[in-house]
N, C-alpha and C positions, 0 to 999 in steps of 0.2 A: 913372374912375381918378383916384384922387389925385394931384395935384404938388406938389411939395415947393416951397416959397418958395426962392427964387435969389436971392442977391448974389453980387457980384463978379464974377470971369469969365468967358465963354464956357465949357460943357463938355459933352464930346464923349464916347462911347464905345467901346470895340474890344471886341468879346466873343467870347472865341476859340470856335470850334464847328469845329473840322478831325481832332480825333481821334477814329479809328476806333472806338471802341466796341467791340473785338472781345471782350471779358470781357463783355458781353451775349448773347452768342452768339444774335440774333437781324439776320433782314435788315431791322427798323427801324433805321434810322439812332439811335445812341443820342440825341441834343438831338433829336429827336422823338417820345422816350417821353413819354405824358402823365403830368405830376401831379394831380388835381384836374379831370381829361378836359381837360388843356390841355398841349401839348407845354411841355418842361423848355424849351427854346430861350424858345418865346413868354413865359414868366416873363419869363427874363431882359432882351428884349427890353422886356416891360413895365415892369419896374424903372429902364431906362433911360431910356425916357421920360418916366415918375415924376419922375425927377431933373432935368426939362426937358433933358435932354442938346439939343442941336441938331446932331447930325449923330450916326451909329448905324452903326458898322462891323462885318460881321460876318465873320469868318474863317472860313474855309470850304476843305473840302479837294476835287479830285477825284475821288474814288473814291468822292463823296456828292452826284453831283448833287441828290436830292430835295433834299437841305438849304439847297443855294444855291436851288430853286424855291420853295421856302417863304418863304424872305427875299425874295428878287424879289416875290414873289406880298403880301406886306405890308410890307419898304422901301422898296421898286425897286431896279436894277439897279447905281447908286449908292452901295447899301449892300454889295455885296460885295468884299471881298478873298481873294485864295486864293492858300493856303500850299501849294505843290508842288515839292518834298518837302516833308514835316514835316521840322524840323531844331530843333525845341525851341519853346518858350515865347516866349523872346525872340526870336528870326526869325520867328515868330506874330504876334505886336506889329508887327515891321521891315512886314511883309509889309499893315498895314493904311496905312503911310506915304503911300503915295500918294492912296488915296479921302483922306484927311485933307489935303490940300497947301492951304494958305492958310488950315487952320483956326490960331487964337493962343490957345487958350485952355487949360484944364485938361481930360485925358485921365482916362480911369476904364476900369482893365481886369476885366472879368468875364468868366463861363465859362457855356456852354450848357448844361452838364452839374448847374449849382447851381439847382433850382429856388426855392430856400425863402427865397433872398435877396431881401429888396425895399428899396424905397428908402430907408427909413429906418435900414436897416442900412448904406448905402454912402453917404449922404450927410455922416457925420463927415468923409470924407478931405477935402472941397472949403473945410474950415474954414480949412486954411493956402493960400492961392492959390500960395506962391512956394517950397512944401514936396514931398517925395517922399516919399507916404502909404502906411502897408502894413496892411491891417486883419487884425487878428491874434485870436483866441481862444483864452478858456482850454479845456485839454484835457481830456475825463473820464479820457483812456487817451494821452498823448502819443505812444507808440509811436515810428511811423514817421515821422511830420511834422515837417517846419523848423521848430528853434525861433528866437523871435522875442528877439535879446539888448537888452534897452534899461538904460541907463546914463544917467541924469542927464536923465530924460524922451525921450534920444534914440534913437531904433532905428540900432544902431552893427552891427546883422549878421543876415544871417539865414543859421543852419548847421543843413545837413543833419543831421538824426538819424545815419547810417552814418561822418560825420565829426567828430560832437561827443565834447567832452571827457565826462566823468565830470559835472562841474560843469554844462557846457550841459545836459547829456543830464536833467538833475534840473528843469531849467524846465517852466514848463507852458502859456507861452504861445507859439502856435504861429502859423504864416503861415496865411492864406487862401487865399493866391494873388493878392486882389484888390489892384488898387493903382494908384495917383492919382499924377499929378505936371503938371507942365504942358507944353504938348505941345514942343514947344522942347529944352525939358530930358531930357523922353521919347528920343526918339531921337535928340539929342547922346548921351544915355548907352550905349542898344543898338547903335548904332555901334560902339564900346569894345568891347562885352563879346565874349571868345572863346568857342573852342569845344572847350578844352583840357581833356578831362573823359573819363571812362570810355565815352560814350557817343557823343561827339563833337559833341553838341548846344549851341544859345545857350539860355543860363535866364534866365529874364526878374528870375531874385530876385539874381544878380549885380548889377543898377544900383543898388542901395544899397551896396555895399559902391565903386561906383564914384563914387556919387553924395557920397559922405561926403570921397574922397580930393578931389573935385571943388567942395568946399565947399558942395554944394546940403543944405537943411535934410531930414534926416529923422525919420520919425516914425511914430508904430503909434498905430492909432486900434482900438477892440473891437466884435466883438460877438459874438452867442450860439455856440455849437460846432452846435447844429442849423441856423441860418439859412445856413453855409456850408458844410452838407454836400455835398460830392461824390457822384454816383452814375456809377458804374464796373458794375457790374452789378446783375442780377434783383432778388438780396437789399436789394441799396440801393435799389434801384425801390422797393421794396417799404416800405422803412424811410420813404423820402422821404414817400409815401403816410402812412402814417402817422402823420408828426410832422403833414402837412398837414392832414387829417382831426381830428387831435385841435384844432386851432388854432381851426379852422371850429366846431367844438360849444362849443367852451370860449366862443367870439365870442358866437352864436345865445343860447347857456345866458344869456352875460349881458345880451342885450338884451332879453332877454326872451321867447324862443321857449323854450314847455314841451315837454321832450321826457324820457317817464319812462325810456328806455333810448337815452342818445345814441350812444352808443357803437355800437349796431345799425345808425345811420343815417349813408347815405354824399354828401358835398356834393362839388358840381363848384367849381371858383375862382369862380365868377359865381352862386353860388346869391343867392337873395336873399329874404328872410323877413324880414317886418313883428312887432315884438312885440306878443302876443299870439294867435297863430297856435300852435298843436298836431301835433308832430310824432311819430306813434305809432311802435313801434318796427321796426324791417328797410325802412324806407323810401330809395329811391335815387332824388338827384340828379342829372340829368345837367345838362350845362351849359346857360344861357339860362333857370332857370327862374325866376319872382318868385311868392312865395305872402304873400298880401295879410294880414292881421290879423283874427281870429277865425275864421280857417278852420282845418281838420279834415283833416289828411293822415292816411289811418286804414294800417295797416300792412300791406307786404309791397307796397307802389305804387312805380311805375316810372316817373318825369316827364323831362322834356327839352325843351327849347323850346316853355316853356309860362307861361300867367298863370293863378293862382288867385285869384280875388275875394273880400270879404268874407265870410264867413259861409257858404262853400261848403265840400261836403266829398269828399272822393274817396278812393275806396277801400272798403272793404280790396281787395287782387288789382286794381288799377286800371291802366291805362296813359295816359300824355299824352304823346302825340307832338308833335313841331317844329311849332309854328302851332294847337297847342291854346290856347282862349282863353276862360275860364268865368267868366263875371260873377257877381255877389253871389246868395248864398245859392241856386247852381247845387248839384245832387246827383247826380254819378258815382257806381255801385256797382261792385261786384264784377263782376270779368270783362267790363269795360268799357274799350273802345278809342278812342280821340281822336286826331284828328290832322286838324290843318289846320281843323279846324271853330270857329267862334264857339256856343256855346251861352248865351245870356242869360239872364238874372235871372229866380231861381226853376226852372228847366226841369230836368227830373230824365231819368235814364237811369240805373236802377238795375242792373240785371240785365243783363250776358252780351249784350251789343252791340257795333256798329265801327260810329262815326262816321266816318265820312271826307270830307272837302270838302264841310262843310257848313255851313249858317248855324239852328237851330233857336232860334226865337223864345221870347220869354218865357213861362215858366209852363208849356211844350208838355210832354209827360208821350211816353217814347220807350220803349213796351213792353219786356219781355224776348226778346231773339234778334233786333232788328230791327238789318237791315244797310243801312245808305246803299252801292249800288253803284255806286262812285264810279271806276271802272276800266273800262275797253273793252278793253281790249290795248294801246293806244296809245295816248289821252289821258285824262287826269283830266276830269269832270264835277262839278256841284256840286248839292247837294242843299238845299232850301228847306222849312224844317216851320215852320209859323205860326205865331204868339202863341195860346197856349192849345190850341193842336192836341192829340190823341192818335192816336200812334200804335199799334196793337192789336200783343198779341205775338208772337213770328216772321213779322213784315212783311221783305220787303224794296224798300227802294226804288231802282228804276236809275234811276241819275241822265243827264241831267238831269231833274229833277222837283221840281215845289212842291205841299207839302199848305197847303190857306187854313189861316187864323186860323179856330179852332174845327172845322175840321174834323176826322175819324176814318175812321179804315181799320182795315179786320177782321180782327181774327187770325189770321195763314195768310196774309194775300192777298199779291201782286207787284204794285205801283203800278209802269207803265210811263206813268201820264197823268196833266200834273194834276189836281188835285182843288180842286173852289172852296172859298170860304169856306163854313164851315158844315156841310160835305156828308159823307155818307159812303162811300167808296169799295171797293166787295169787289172783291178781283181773285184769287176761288180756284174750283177746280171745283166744281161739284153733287156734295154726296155722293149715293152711291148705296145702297140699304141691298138685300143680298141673303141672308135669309132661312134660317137653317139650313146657310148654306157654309159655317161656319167647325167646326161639328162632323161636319158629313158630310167635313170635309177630313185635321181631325183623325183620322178613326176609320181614314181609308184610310192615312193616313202611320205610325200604330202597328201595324195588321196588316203595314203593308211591312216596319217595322222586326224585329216577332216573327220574319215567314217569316226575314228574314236573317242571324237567332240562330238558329234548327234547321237554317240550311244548313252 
């Protein structure tokens, strides 16, 4: 992750994550929907410490345990605050006062719900240290958003859309939400602010208009209308997804990864591709994967916690599972499973396989249909195929087992025992050949059938 260069002073985060979600109408907690297979929360949390924040509050409501274990589970316990009741924005802010008690520096409010913001979009506010920052965008559709009134470079109001004039109602720069002041001045001002509203609620965008009467300096700083979109429901799920998605290819496209149909092709936040690597079309990303430079992701391949090496190629119909790990000029084909296995330099599995916890050596050649049985019911085993081994096709091998270097097993067979180097192992029955059964078997199942048509 990136961090952003820091001067001046101390700063901290609050990021609200306590409302309900219920305009998702699902039982994930909304700041746990992923963008990019990574919860909208963990963004913002990344963004945070992007900006070296040094201390990371996160608001949090009851009626969402998971979301305070989430934060627990990568803050600690230290990072939670919880807002019980909700009673607006600004009692969201009040309510992270205390995890913050002896911090002195600049505050920075963000939302769980933004995932598209990162740090370079929220690090303008920390430019005035002794200022009250509100980052504002311009609107394609202003609608229903606060607009932001600035007069003589100062942010002198921010009015709701339902109470602007004719005049406001015609601007186009609008609130965030997000917004900086230092902490001191922070909640000296939410202190102030009432609750005297149709709603009965504290709004966090009242402290400018407190903050002006109070002589503290205010200010709007900008950026894009997509980096601070909110997502409220499915459809924004959705929307979010896609402004992230186009970001990721537009990146790829220009470092240099060839991809003739990007658009077909979907990335996790943590993809990671070397230029010069080939990315064919309907291929899916999941998170954790790195694909090296001159390799061959052929289409309709499924990756995830996985490395691709130089000069390898995988796919088409491919899978890589969590702890797949293929060195230089490795070849996965179609209908080929990986997971947990190291496969090295040069070793091919072209056809219609499951690797599973296993290590197969350089150059080993892994028939079509052969399965590492890497399962008992209860624990995982690991399977061992040699430098230059061949595997023969529809082998299976239970694992634990090692094939040597140079060795072969026979098409058909069940390796239950190693095999040395060199050697070759059959582990199938004796055919049998039994002579004229199969028409004499024939001749009696079509008379069966005749008689059961005239009855």
């Amino acid at each position: 992750m990136t961090t952003h260069s820091q001067t001046g002073p101390a700063r901290a985060a609050v990021i609200l994550a306590a409302g309900q979600g219920t305009r998702m109408r699902s039982r994930l907690p909304k700041v746990l929907h992923p963008v990019g297979g990574r919860a909208m929360l963990d963004h913002a949390i990344d963004a945070a410490e992007a900006l070296g924040c040094e201390r990371i509050v996160v608001v949090v409501g009851n009626h969402s345990p998971e979301v305070r274990a989430h934060v627990v589970a990568r803050l600690g316990e230290a990072a939670i605050a919880v807002q019980d009741p909700p009673m607006g924005t600004g009692h969201a802010v009040l309510c992270a006062r205390e995890a913050l008690n002896g911090f002195d520096g600049q505050v920075v409010i963000t939302y769980g719900d933004v995932p598209l913001l990162k740090a370079h979009d929220i690090a303008p506010v920390f430019e005035a240290a002794d200022a009250l920052t509100v980052v504002g965008f311009e609107a394609r559709d202003p609608g229903a958003y606060g607009r932001l009134v600035i007069e003589g470079g100062q942010l002198t109001a921010i009015t709701e859309a339902k109470e602007a004039s004719a005049e406001v109602l015609a601007i186009r720069t609008c609130n965030s939400g997000v917004m900086s002041a230092p902490a001191r001045v922070l909640f000296d001002l939410l202190d102030k602010v009432g609750n005297n509203n149709a709603k009965g609620e504290y709004y966090l965008t009242d402290v400018v208009q407190l903050g002006r009467e109070a002589g503290v300096p205010t200010r709007a700083v900008m950026a894009s209308e997509d980096a601070v979109m909110g997502v409220n429901a499915q459809s924004e799920l959705a929307e979010a997804e896609a402004l992230f998605q186009k970001v990721q290819r537009e990146t790829f496209l220009a470092r240099g990864v060839t991809m003739p149909a990007p658009d077909t092709v979907h990335f996790a936040w943590d993809t990671d591709i070397e230029a010069g690597a080939v990315v064919e079309p309907y291929v899916v990303f999941g998170p954790g994967v790195k694909i090296a430079s001159g390799a061959r992701i052929r289409s309709f391949s499924h990756m995830e916690g996985a490395t691709v090496g130089e000069g390898a190629i995988v796919g088409p119909y491919a899978r890589l599972r969590p702890g797949a790990r293929l060195d230089r000029d490795v070849h996965i084909g179609n209908f080929v499973e990986v997971k947990n296995s190291h496969i090295a330099e040069g070793a091919k599995a072209n056809h219609l396989s499951y690797l599973g916890d296993g290590e197969v050596g350089p150059r080993a050649n892994i028939g079509a249909g052969t399965i590492f049985c890497n399962y008992d019911g209860v624990f995982k085993h690991k399977t061992t195929v040699g430098e230059g081994a061949f595997v023969g096709s529809n082998s299976s091998l239970v694992a634990p087992v090692s094939i040597g270097a140079g060795a072969m097993t026979a098409s058909g067979s069940v390796i239950t025992e190693d095999v040395p180097d060199g050697a070759l192992a059959l582990g199938r029955a004796t055919q049998t050949v039994k002579d004229g059964w199969a028409a004499r078997f024939m001749q009696m199942m079509n008379a069966k059938k005749a008689s059961q048509k005239k009855s």
